[in-house]
GULO-821319 format. One record per atom (N, C-alpha, C): x, y, z. Coordinates in pm, whole numbers, plus 50000, padded with zeros to 5 digits. Atoms other than C-alpha are relative to their C-alpha. Example, Ala and Ser with C-alpha at 12.3 -4.5 7.8 and 13.67 -1.06 7.14 Angstrom:
// residues 2
<atom <50089; 49881; 50000>>
<atom <51230; 49550; 50780>>
<atom <50090; 50120; 50000>>
<atom <49918; 49881; 49994>>
<atom <51367; 49894; 50714>>
<atom <49923; 50109; 50073>>
//
This chain:
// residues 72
<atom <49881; 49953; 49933>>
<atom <82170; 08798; 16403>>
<atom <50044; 49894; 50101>>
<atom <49951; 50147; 49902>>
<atom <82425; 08559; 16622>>
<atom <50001; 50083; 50101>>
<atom <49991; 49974; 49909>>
<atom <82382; 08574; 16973>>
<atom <50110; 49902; 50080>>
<atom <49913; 50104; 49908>>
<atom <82673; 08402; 17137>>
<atom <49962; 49985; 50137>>
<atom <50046; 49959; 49879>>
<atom <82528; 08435; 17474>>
<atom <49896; 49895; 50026>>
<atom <50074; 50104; 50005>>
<atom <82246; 08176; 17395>>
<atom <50036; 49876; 50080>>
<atom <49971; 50061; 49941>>
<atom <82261; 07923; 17613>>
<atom <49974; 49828; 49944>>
<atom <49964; 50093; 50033>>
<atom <82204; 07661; 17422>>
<atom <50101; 49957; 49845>>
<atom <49880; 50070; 50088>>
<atom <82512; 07478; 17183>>
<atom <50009; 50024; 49868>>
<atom <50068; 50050; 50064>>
<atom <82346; 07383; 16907>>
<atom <50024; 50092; 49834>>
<atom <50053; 49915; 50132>>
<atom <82335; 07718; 16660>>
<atom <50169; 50035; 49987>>
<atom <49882; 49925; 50002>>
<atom <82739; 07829; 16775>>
<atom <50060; 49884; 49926>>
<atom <49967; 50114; 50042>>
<atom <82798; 07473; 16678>>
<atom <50040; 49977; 49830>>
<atom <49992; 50028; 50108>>
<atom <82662; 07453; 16361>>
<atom <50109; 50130; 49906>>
<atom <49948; 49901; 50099>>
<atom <82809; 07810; 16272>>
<atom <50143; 49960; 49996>>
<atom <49831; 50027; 49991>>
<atom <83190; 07635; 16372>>
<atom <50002; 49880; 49863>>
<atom <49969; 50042; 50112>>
<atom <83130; 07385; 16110>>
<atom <49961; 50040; 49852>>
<atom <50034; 49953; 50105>>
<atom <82999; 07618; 15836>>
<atom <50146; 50002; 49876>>
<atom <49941; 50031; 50120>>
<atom <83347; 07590; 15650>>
<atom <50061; 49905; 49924>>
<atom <49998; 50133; 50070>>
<atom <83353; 07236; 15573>>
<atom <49911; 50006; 49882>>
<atom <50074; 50046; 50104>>
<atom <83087; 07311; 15337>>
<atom <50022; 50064; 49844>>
<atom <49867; 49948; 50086>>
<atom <83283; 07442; 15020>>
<atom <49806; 50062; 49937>>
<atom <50025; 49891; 49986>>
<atom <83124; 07790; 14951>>
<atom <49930; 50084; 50104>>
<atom <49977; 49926; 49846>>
<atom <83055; 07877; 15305>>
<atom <50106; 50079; 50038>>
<atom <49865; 49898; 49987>>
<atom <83241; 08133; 15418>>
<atom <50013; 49940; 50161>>
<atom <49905; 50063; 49822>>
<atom <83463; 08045; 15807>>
<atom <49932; 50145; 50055>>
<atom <50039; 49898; 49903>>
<atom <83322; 08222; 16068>>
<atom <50098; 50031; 50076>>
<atom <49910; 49943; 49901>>
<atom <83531; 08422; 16276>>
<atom <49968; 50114; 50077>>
<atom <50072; 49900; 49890>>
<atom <83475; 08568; 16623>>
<atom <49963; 49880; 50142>>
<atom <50039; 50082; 49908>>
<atom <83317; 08479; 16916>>
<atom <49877; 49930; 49964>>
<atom <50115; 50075; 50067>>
<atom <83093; 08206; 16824>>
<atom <49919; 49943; 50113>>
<atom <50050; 50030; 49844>>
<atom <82970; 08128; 17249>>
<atom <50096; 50037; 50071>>
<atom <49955; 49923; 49866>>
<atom <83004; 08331; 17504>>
<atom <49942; 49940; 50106>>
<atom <50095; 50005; 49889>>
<atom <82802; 08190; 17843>>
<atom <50082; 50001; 50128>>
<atom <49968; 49980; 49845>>
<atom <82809; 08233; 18199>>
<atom <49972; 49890; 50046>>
<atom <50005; 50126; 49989>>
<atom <82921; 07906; 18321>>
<atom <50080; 49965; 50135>>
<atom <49928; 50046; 49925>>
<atom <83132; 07743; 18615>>
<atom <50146; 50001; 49926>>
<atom <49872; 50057; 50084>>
<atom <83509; 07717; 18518>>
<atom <50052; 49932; 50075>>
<atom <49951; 50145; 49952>>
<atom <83680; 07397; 18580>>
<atom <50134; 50074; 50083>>
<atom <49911; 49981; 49919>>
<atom <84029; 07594; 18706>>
<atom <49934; 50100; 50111>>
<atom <50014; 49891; 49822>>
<atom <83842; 07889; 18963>>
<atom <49947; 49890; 50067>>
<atom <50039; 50071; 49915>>
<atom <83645; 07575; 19092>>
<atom <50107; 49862; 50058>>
<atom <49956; 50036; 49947>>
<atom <83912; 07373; 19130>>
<atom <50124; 50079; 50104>>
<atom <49947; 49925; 49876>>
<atom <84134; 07644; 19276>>
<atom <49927; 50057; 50155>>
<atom <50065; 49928; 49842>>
<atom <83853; 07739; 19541>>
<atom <49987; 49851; 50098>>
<atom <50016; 50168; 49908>>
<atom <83839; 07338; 19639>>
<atom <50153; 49976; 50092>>
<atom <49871; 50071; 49936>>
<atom <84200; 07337; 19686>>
<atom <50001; 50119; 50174>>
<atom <50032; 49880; 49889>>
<atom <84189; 07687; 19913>>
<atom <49945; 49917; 50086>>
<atom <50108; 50074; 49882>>
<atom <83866; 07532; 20122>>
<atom <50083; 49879; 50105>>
<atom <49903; 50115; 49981>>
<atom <84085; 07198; 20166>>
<atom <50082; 50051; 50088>>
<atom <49863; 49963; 49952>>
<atom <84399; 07379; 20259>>
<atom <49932; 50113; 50139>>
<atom <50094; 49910; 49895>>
<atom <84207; 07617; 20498>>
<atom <49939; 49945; 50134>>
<atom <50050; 50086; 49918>>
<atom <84038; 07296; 20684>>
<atom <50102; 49961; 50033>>
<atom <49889; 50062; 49999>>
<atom <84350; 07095; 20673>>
<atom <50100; 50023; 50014>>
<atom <49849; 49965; 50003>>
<atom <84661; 07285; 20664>>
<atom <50088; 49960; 49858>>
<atom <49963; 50035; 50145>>
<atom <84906; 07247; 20375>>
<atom <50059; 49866; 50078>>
<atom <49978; 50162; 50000>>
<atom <85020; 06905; 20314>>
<atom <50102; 50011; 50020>>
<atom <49792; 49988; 50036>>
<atom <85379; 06749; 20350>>
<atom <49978; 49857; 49955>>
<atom <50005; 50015; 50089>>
<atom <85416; 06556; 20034>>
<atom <50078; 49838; 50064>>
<atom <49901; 50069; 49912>>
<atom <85722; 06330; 20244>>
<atom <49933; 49953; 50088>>
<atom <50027; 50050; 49910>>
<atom <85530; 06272; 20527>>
<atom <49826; 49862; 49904>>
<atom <50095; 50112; 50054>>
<atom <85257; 06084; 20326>>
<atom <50057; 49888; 49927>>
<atom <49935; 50133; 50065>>
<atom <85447; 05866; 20093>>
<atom <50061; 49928; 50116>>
<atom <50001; 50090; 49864>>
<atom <85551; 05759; 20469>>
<atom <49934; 49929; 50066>>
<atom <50104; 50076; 49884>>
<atom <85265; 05665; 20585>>
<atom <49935; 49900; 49959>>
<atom <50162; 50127; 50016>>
<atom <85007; 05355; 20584>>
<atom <50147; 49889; 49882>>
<atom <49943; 50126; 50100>>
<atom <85144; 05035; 20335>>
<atom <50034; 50083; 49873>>
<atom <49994; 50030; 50122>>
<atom <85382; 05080; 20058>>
<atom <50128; 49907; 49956>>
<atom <49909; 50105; 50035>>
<atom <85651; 04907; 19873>>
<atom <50117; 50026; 49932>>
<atom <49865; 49924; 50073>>
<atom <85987; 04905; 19676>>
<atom <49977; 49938; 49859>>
<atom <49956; 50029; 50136>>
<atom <86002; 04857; 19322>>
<atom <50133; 49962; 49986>>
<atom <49810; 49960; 50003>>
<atom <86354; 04695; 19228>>
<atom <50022; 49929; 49864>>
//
C-alpha cells in the first residue's frame, strides 16, 4: 500500500514515472504528501519580521540614496 506521507522521495518518485513504461498503468492521486517548510509562508513571515523591525520601505527614497547613475 502507498503511503504518501513517507518522508522519503524515492518510492512517490518512482510511482510518477511508472507511465513511461508502456503497460504500466499512470498513477493518479496524491503521490507525496509531507510536512515540510513552504517557501511562500516563510518568505511571507521574513517579510512581516523585516517590516515590523524596520517600518515599510519607500521604494523613491532608496533609488535616492548612496551612488547611482543615468543610463542614456
Amino acid at each position: 500500500m502507498h503511503d504518501e506521507r513517507n518522508p522519503n522521495p524515492t518510492y512517490a518518485f518512482l510511482l510518477s514515472r511508472m507511465d513511461a513504461t508502456p503497460g504500466f498503468p499512470t498513477p493518479i492521486g496524491v503521490l507525496r504528501a509531507v510536512d515540510a517548510p513552504c517557501y511562500e509562508r516563510e518568505i511571507a513571515e521574513q517579510t512581516r519580521a523585516v517590516t515590523a523591525k524596520k517600518g515599510k520601505g519607500d521604494l523613491a527614497r532608496l533609488l535616492r540614496a548612496g551612488d547611482t547613475w543615468e543610463v542614456r
